[in-house]
C-alpha positions as CSV (number, residue, x, y, z in Angstrom):
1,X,-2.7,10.6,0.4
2,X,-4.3,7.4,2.9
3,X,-3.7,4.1,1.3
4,X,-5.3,1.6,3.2
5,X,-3.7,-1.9,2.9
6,X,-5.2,-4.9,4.0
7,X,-2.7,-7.4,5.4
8,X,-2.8,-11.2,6.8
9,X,-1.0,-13.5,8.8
10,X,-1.4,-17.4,7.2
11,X,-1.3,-19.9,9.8
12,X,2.3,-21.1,11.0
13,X,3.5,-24.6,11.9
14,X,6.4,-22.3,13.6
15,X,6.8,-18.8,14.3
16,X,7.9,-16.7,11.6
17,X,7.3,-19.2,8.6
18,X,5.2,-16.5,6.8
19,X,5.4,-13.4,6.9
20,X,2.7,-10.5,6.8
21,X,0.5,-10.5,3.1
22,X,-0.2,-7.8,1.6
23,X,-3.6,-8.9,0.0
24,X,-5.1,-5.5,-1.4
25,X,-4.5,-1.5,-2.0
26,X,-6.4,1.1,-2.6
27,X,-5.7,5.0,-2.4
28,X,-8.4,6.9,-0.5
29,X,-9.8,8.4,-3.4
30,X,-10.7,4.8,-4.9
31,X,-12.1,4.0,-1.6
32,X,-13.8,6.7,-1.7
33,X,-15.6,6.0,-4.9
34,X,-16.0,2.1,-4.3
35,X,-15.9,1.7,-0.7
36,X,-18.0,-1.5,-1.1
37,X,-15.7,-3.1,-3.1
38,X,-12.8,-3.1,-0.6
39,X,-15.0,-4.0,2.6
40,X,-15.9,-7.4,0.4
41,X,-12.5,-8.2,-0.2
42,X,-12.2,-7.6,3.7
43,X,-14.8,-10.2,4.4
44,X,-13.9,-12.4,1.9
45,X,-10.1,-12.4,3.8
46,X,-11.4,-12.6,6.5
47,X,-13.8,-15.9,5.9
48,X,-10.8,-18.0,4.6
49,X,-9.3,-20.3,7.0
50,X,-5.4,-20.1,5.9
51,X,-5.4,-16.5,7.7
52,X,-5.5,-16.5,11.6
53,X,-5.2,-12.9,11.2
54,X,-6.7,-9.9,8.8
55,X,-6.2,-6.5,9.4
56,X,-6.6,-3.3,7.6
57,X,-3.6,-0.6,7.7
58,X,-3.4,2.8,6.8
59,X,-1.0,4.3,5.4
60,X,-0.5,8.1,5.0
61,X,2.3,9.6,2.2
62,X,2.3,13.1,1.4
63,X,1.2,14.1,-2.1
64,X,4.2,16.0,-2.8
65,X,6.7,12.4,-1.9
66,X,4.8,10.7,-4.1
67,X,5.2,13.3,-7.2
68,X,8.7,13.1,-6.5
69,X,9.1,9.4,-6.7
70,X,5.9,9.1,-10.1
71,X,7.9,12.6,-11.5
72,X,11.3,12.9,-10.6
73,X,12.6,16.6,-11.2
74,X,16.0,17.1,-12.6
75,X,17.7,20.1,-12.2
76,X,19.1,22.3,-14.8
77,X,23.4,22.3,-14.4
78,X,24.9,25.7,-15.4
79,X,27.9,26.0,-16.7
80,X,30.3,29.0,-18.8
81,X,32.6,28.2,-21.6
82,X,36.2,28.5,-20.9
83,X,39.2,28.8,-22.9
C-alpha cells in the first residue's frame, strides 16, 4: 500500500525549533478516488506563510505488515495432560 503524506517545515527563529508536520494522509486507494481533494489541501499548504517548506512523501507498507499490526494473529498453544 502507498500512503502519501504531506509534510511542512514552519518557519524557525533557530534551527530545529519545529520539527517536520505531518499535515495530511491518505492511502492510495483514497487518492485514487478523490485525487482533487488532496492536491487542494497541497495548495492550500503550500499558500500559507507559517510553512517555508511543503512537500509530499510517499510512503510504501506492504499489505500483509499492515494486517498484521490492524489483525494480529495468535497462535494456538498445544499442550497434553500429565499426571
Amino acid at each position: 500500500m502507498l500512503i502519501k503524506v504531506i509534510f511542512a517545515q514552519e518557519k524557525e527563529s533557530y534551527p530545529g525549533e519545529y520539527a517536520p508536520t505531518a499535515l495530511e494522509i491518505v492511502t492510495e486507494y483514497y487518492y485514487d478516488e478523490n485525487p482533487e481533494w488532496f492536491d487542494k489541501k497541497l495548495i492550500k499548504y503550500r499558500n500559507i506563510p507559517v510553512y517555508t517548506h511543503v512537500a509530499v512523501i510517499n510512503i510504501e507498507i506492504k499489505d500483509e505488515d499492515l494486517d498484521a499490526r490492524l489483525f494480529p494473529n495468535h497462535t494456538t498453544m498445544h499442550g497434553k495432560i500429565v499426571k
